[in-house]
Phi, psi and omega in degrees: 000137164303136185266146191214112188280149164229180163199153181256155164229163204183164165251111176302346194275005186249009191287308171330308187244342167240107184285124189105314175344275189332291172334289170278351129294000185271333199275317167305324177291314195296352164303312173257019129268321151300322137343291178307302188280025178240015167268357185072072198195153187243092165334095195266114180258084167278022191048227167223137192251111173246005199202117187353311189283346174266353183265327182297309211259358194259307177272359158276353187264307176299321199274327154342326182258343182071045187274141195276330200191146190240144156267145179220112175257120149295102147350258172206209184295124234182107175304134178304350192264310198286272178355293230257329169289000173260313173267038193247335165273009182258140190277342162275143187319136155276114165248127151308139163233105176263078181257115185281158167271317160239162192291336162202145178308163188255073201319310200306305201309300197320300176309319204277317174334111160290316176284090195301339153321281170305313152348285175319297247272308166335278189308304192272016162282358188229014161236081154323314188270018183285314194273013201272344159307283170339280150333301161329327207252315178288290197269038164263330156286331187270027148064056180236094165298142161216126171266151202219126179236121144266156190177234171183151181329327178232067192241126159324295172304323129353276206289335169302334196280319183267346171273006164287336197266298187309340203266311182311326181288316157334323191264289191330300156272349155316309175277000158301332204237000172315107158283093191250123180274130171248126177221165229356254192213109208336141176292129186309084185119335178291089192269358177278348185255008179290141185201134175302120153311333178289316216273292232308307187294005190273300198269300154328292196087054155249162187229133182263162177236114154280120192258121150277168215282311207273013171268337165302327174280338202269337187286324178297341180286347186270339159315138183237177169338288173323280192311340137343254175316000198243270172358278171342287148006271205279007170276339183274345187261319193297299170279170141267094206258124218284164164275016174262330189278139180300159173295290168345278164342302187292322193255003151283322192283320173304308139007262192318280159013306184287296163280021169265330158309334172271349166252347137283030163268281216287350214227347157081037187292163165211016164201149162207153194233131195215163161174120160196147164284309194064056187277143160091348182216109181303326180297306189302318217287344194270323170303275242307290163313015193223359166316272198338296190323317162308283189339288182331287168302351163280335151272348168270355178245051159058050179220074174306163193208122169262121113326149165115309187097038178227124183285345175277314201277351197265299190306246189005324182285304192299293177315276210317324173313292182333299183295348151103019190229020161116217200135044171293154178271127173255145160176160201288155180262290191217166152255137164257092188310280189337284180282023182032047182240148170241143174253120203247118122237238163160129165298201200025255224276196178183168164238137181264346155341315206250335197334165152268115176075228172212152204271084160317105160264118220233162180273138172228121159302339166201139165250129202297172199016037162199158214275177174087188171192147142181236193226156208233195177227138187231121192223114176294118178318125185312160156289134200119154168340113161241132128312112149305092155219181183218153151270132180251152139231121188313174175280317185292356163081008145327164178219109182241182201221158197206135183209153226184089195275128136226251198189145163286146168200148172301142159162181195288124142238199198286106179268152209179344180061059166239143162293151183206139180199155190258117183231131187254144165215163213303015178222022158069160213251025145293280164351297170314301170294293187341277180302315175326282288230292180322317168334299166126357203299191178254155208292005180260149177211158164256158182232130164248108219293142172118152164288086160248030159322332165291316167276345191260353167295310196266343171288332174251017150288314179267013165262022173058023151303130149274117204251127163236052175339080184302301151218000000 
């Protein structure tokens, strides 16, 4: 589970002198840990830290627990010298909480308080934003990121934001502990899906497995019958398997299938990025055509699969699966000028997670630009809010992330035995593809059902991405 540090700040010198204070910030801090732990997150809780020596002992608790991301509630007014001794030795991102206890004071209740004393004592459980400059001013001089949400203790828009910040620390590290198998080899001239590995582990923390082809055949040749059948199975409950495909097919494919399960089993993947022909050896050429069905099922059970031997793009699949909302692979198809829709799909792998309807598995006599025949999957995106996204590399060869809200919509598409799904966006779909294309990504995107542009915002901040948002 993630570990999540939070502290409260305060001024010790006001326990004294406003009888309770303290009390009642202890009640406001516990509110919003428990709140924090109903997120599924394990709270390193340094309480509230007013004085130098709790700020000294708040930041050995945190770096000690190894905590991923720190929240910092503002209390009430708090030198800004306390504040900077608890992060100024941690390497993690800061959320700021400017949080009120309530969305506005109770003016008449307040004002009637005869005892001006008790007043201050009032006033200073509810002014959070005194101190939010401050804070502001030091650690933007002390090079310390930091984000900041305002609101009140039960403001919707708040809690959204910070339980968007827990859902982004979450995918970070999903793609930090990621294992991504890379097997065989680039598709030959598609020079936009070529990538450093080096930078990808840099920035991710993630770890690639160089696979050779022929360790996937030794595991197939070792499937035996049983595991066949049981495969088949779950290719009829999974699919909808067209009555054109031949047995023979199915049960090559189911075969191939078995083993890629045993080689993300044996090899601990949680992604693979693949492309080989088996030109001149029937046996590879026999994977190679017989794959997609695996594939499939393997991204739909949270082991996303790019073909093409693309790798920006596994990562991109991988972020949106993390987030719980698909990743299928994707690229344009075609345009509908008439309905302003751009239509997006892609042979091989798909997530049937997200399908509209059920997910076909249907026979193809050739697969275009690529050898063979054998059987593919054809599926519609649900209908409804999608996330666009792609991992870019840039011209300085930097790696930023490119994201994008439109919407899945009914309408005819290309049965073809490809996922194929018609998507519309708010800046209409010339535009659209334009600034998409001008971006730099590689001609592939994953697509995910729901609006997470916001997480995905908050996700490259803290892998230090630069995020780019078309609509």
């Amino acid at each position: 589970m993630i570990k999540i540090g939070l502290f409260g700040i305060g001024l010790d010198t006001y326990w004294q002198q406003f009888d309770g204070l303290l009390n009642k910030l202890k009640a406001y801090h516990s509110e919003i840990q428990n709140r924090l732990v109903s997120f599924q997150v394990d709270i390193i809780d340094a309480g509230i830290v007013d004085n130098p020596q709790k700020a000294g002992a708040a930041a050995k608790k945190f770096i000690s627990e190894d905590v991923e991301l720190i929240f910092l509630n503002i209390s009430t007014y708090a030198l800004s010298s306390t504040v900077l001794a608890v992060v100024q030795k941690m390497k993690v991102p800061v959320i700021v909480l400017n949080l009120q206890p309530v969305a506005t004071i109770d003016y008449k209740a307040f004002n009637a308080i005869n005892d001006r004393g008790k007043m201050t004592g009032e006033w200073l459980a509810h002014c959070q934003a005194c101190t939010v400059p401050e804070i502001a001013s030091v650690f933007n001089r002390s090079g310390i990121d930091f984000f900041l949400i305002t609101g009140y203790l039960q403001d919707p828009i708040a809690w959204t934001e910070i339980e968007n910040w827990v859902d982004a620390a979450k995918v970070r590290i999903v793609m930090r502990e990621n294992r991504v198998g890379i097997i065989g080899n680039y598709y030959g001239g598609m020079l936009d899906v070529y990538s450093d590995l080096t930078q990808h582990s840099a920035l991710f923390g993630n770890h690639f497995e160089i696979i050779e082809v022929s360790e996937l055949k030794t595991i197939r040749d070792s499937i035996n019958q049983e595991s066949i059948i049981n495969k088949m199975d779950q290719f009829h409950k999974e699919f909808n398997v067209s009555p054109e495909c031949e047995e023979k097919e199915i049960e090559r494919a189911a075969k191939t299938s078995c083993a890629l399960d045993e080689l993300v089993k044996s090899k601990q993947l949680g992604a693979i990025a693949y492309y080989f022909e088996g030109k001149g050896d029937p046996d590879y050429e026999n994977i190679a055509t017989s794959i997609i069905a695996g594939n499939t099922v393997l991204t739909g059970h949270n082991v996303p699969v790019a073909g093409e031997y693309e790798v920006k793009n596994v990562q991109a699949m991988k972020i949106l699966d993390a987030f719980g909302i698909g990743g299928s692979f994707s690229e344009f198809y075609l345009m509908d000028f008439e309905d302003d829709v751009v239509l997006l799909g892609h042979d091989g792998p798909a997530h049937p997670a997200i399908a509209e309807g059920s997910v076909g598995l249907v026979p193809l006599p050739i697969y275009h630009g690529k050898p063979g025949k054998g059987l593919s999957i054809q599926m519609t995106v649900k209908h409804g809010p999608v996330t666009v996204l792609s991992v870019v590399q840039d011209g300085n060869g930097k790696l930023l992330l490119l994201v994008a809200e439109g919407e899945s919509i009914p309408g005819p598409v290309l049965n073809i035995g490809n996922t194929n799904s018609r998507y519309r966006f708010s800046i209409g779909a010339r535009t659209f593809v334009d600034e998409w294309s001008k971006a730099g990504p590689a001609h592939h995107c994953a697509i995910g059902v729901g609006h997470i542009a916001n997480k995905i915002d908050k996700l490259g901040a803290l892998l230090g991405m630069e995020v780019s948002k078309i609509c």
